[in-house]
Biopython code that builds the backbone (N, CA, C, O; Angstrom):
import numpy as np
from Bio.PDB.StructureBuilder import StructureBuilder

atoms = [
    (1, "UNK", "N", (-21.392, -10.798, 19.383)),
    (1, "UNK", "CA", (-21.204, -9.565, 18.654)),
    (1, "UNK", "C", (-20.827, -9.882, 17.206)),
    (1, "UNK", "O", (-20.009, -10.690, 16.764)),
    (2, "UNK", "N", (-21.478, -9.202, 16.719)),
    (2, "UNK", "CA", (-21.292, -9.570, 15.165)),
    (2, "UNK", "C", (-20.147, -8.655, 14.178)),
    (2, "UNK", "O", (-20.312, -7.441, 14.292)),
    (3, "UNK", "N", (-19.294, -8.971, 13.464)),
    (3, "UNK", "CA", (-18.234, -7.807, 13.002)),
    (3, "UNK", "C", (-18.541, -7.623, 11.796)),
    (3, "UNK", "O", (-18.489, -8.315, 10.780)),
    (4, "UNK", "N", (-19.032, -6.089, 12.158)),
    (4, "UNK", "CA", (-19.311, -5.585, 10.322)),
    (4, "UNK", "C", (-17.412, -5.131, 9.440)),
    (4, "UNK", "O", (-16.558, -4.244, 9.466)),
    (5, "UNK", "N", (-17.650, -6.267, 8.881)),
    (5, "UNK", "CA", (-16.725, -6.395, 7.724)),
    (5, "UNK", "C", (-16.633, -4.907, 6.736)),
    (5, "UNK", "O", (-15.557, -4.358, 6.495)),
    (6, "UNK", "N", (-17.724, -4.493, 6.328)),
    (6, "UNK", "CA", (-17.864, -3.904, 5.606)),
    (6, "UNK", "C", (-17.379, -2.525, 6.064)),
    (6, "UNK", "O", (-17.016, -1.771, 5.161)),
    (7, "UNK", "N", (-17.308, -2.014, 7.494)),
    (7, "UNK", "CA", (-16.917, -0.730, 8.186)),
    (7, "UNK", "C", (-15.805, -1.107, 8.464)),
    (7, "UNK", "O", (-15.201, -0.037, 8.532)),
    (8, "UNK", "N", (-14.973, -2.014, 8.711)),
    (8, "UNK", "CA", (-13.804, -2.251, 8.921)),
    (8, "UNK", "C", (-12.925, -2.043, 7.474)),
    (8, "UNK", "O", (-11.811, -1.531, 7.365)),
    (9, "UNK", "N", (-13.761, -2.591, 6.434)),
    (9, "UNK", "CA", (-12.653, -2.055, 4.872)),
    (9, "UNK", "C", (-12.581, -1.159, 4.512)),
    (9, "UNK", "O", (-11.696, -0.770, 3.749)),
    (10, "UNK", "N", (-13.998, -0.171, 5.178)),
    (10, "UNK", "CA", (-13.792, 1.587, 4.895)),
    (10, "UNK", "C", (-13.094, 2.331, 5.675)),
    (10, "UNK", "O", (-12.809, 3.514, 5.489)),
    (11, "UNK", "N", (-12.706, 1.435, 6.866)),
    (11, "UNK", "CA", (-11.429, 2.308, 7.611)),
    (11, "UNK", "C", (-10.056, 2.054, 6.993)),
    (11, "UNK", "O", (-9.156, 2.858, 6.749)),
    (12, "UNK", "N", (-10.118, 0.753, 6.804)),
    (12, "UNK", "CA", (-8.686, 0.532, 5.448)),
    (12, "UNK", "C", (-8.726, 1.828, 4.534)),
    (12, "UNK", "O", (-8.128, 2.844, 4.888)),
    (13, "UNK", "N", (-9.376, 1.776, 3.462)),
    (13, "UNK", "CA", (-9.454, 2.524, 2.624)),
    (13, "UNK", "C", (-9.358, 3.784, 3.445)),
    (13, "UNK", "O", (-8.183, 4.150, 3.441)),
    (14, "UNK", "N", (-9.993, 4.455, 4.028)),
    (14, "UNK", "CA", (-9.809, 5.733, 4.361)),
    (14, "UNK", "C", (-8.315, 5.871, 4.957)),
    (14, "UNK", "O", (-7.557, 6.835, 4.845)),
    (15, "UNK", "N", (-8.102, 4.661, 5.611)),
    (15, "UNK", "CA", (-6.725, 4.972, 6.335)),
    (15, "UNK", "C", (-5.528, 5.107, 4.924)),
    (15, "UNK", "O", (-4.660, 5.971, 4.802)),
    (16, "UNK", "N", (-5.787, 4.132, 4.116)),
    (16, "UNK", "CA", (-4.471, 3.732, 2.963)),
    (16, "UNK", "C", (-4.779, 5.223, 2.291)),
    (16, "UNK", "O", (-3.840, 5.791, 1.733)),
    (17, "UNK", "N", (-6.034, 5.840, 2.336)),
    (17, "UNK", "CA", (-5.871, 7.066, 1.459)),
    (17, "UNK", "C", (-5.232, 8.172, 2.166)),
    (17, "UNK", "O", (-4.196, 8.673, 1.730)),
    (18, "UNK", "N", (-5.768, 8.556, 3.178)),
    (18, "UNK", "CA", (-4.924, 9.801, 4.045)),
    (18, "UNK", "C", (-3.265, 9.432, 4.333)),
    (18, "UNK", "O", (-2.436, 10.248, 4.736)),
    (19, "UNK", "N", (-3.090, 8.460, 4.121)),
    (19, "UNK", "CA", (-1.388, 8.282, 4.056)),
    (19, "UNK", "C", (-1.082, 7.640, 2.652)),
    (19, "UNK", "O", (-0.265, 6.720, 2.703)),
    (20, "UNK", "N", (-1.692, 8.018, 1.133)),
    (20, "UNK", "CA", (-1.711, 8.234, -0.112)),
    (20, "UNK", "C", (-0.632, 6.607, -0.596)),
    (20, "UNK", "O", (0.288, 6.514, -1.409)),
    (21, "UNK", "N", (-1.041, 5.921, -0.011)),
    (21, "UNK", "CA", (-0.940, 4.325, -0.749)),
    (21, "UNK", "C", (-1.678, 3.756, -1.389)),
    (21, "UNK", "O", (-2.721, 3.478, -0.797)),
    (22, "UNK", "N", (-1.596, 3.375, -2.584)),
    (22, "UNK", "CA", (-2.247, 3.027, -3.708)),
    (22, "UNK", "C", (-2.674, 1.515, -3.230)),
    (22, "UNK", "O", (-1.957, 0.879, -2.457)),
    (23, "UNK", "N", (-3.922, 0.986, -3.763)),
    (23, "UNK", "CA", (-4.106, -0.741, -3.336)),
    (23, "UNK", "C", (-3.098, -1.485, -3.239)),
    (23, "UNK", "O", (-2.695, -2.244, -2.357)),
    (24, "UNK", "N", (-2.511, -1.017, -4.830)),
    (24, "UNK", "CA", (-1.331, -1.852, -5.029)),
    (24, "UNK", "C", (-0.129, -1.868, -4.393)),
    (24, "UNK", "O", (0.757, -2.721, -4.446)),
    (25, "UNK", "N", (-0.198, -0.488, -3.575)),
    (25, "UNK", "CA", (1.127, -0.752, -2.686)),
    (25, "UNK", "C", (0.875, -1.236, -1.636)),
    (25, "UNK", "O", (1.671, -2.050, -1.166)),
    (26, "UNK", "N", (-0.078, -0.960, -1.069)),
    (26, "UNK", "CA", (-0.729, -1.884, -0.046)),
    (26, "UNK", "C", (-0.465, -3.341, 0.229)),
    (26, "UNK", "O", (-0.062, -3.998, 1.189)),
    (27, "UNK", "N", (-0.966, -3.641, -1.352)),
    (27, "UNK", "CA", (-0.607, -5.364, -1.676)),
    (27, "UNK", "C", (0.793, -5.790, -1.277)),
    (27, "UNK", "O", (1.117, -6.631, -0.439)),
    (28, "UNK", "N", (1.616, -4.969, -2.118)),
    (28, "UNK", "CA", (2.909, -5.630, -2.182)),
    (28, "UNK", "C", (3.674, -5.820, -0.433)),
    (28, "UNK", "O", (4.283, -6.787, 0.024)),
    (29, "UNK", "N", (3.304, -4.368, 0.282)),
    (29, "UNK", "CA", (3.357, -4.644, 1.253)),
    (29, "UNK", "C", (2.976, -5.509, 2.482)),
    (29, "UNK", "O", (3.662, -5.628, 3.498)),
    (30, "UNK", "N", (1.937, -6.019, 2.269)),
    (30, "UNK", "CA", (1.677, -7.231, 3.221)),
    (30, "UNK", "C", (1.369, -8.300, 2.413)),
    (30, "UNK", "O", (0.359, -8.939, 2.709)),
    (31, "UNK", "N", (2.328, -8.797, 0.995)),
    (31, "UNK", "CA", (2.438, -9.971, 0.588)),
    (31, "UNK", "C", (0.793, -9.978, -0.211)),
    (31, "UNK", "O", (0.260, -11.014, 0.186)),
    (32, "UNK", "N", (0.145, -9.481, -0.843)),
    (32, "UNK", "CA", (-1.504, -10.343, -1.151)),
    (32, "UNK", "C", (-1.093, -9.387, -2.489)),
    (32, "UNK", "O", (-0.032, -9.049, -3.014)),
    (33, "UNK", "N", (-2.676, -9.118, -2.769)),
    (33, "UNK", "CA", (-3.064, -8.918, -4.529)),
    (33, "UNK", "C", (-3.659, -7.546, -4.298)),
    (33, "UNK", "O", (-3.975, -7.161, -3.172)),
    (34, "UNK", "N", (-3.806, -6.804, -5.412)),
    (34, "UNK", "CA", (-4.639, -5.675, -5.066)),
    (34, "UNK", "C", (-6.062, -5.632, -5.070)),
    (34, "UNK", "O", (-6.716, -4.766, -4.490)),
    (35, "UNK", "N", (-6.703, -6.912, -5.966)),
    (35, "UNK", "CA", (-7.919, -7.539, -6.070)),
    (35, "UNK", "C", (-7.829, -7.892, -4.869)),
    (35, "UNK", "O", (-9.010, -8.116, -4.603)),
    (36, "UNK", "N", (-7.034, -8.179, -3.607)),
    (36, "UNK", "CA", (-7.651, -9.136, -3.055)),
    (36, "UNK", "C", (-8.130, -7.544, -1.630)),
    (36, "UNK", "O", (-8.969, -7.347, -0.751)),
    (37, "UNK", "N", (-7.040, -6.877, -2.199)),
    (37, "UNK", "CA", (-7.559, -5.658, -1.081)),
    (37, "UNK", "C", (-8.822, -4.819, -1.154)),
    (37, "UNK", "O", (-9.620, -4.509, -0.270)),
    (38, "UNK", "N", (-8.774, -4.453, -2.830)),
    (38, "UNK", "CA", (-9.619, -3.943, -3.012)),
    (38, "UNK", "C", (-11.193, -5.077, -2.415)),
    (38, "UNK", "O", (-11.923, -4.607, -1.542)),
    (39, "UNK", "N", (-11.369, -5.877, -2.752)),
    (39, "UNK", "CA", (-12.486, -6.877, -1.841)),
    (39, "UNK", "C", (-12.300, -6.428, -0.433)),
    (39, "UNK", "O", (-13.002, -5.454, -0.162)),
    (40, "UNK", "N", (-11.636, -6.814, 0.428)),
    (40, "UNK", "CA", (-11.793, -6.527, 1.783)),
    (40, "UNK", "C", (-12.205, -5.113, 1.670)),
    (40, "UNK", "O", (-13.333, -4.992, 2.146)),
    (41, "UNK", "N", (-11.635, -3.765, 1.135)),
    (41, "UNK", "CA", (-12.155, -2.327, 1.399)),
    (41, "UNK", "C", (-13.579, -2.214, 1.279)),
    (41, "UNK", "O", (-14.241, -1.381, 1.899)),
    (42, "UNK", "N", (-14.091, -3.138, 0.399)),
    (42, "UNK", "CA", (-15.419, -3.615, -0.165)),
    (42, "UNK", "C", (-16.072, -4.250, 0.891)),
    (42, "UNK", "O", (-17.254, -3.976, 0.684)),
    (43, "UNK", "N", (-16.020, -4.860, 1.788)),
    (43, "UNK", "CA", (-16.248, -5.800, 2.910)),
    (43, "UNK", "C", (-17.082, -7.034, 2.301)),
    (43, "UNK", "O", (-18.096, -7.503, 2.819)),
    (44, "UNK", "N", (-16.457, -7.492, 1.073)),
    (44, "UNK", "CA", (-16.453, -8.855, -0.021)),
    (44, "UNK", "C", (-15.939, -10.016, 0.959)),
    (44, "UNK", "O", (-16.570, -11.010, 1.318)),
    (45, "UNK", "N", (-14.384, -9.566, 1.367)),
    (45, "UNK", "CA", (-13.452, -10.403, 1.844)),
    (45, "UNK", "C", (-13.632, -9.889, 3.681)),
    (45, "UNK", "O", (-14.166, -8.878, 4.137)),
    (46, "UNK", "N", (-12.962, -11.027, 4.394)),
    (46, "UNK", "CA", (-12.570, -11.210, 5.316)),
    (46, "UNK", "C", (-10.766, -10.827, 5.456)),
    (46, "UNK", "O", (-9.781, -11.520, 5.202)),
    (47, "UNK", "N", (-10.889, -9.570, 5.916)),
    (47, "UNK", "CA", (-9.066, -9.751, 6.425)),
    (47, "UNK", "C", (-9.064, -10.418, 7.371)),
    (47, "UNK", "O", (-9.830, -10.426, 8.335)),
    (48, "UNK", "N", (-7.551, -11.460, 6.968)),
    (48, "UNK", "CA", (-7.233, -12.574, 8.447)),
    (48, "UNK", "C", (-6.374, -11.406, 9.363)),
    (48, "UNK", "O", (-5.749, -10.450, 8.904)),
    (49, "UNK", "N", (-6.533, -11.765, 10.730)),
    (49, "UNK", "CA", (-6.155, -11.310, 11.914)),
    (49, "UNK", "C", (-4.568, -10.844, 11.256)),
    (49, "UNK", "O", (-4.008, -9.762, 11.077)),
    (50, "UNK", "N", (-4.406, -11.486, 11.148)),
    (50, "UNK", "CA", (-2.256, -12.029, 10.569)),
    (50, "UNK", "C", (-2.502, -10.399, 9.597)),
    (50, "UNK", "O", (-2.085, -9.286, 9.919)),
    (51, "UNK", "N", (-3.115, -10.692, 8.662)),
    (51, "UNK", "CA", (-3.352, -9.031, 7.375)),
    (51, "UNK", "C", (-3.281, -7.957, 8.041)),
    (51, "UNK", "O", (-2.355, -7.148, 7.986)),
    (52, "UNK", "N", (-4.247, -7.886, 8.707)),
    (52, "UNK", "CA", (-4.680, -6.676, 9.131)),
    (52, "UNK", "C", (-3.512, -5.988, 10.550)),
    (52, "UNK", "O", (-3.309, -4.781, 10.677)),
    (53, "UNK", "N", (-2.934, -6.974, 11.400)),
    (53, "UNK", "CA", (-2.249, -6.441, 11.830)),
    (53, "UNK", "C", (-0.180, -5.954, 11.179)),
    (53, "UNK", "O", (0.714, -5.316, 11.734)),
    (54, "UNK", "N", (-0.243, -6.551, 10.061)),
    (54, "UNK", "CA", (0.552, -6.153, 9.587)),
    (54, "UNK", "C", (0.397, -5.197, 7.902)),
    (54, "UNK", "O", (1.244, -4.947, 7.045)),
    (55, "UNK", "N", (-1.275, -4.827, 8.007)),
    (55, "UNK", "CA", (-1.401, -3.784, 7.475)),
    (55, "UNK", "C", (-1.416, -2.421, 8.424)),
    (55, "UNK", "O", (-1.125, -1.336, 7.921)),
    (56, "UNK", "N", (-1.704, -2.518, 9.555)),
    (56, "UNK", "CA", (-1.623, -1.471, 10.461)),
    (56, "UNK", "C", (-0.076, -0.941, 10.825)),
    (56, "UNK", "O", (0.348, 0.214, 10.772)),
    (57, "UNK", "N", (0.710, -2.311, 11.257)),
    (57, "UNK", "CA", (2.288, -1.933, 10.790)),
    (57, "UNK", "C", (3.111, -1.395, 9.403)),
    (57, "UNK", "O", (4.283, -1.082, 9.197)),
    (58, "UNK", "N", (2.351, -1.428, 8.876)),
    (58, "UNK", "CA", (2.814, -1.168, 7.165)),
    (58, "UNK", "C", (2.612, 0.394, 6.916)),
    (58, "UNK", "O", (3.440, 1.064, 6.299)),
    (59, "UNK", "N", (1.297, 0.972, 7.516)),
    (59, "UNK", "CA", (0.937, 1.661, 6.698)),
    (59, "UNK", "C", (1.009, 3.031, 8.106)),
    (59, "UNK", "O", (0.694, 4.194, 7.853)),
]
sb = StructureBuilder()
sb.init_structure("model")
sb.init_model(0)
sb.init_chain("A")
sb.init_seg("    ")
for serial, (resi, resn, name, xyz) in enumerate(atoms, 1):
    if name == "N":
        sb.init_residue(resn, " ", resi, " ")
    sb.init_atom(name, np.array(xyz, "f"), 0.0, 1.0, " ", f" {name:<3s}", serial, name[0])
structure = sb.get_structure()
């Protein structure tokens, strides 16, 4: 099974927007960059397992 990256950063984004967190708070909250989020929402980047489940706790 192949993982589209790219539908997984538009659920980020949609999720960080309906609970009105900016990239950048995003960032600060699980330690990274806002460049580096904004890429993953992009499905540029790969979120590691470790990110993403403590972006789901974060947000």
């Amino acid at each position: 099974m192949k993982i589209n990256y790219k539908t997984i950063g538009k659920r980020i984004k949609i999720f960080r927007n309906e609970k009105n967190i900016t990239q950048e708070q995003l960032a600060y909250q699980i330690n990274s960059s806002p460049s580096h989020i904004c890429n993953i929402e992009r499905g540029i980047k790969k979120p590691s397992l470790q990110k993403y489940h403590i972006n789901n706790q974060s947000v």
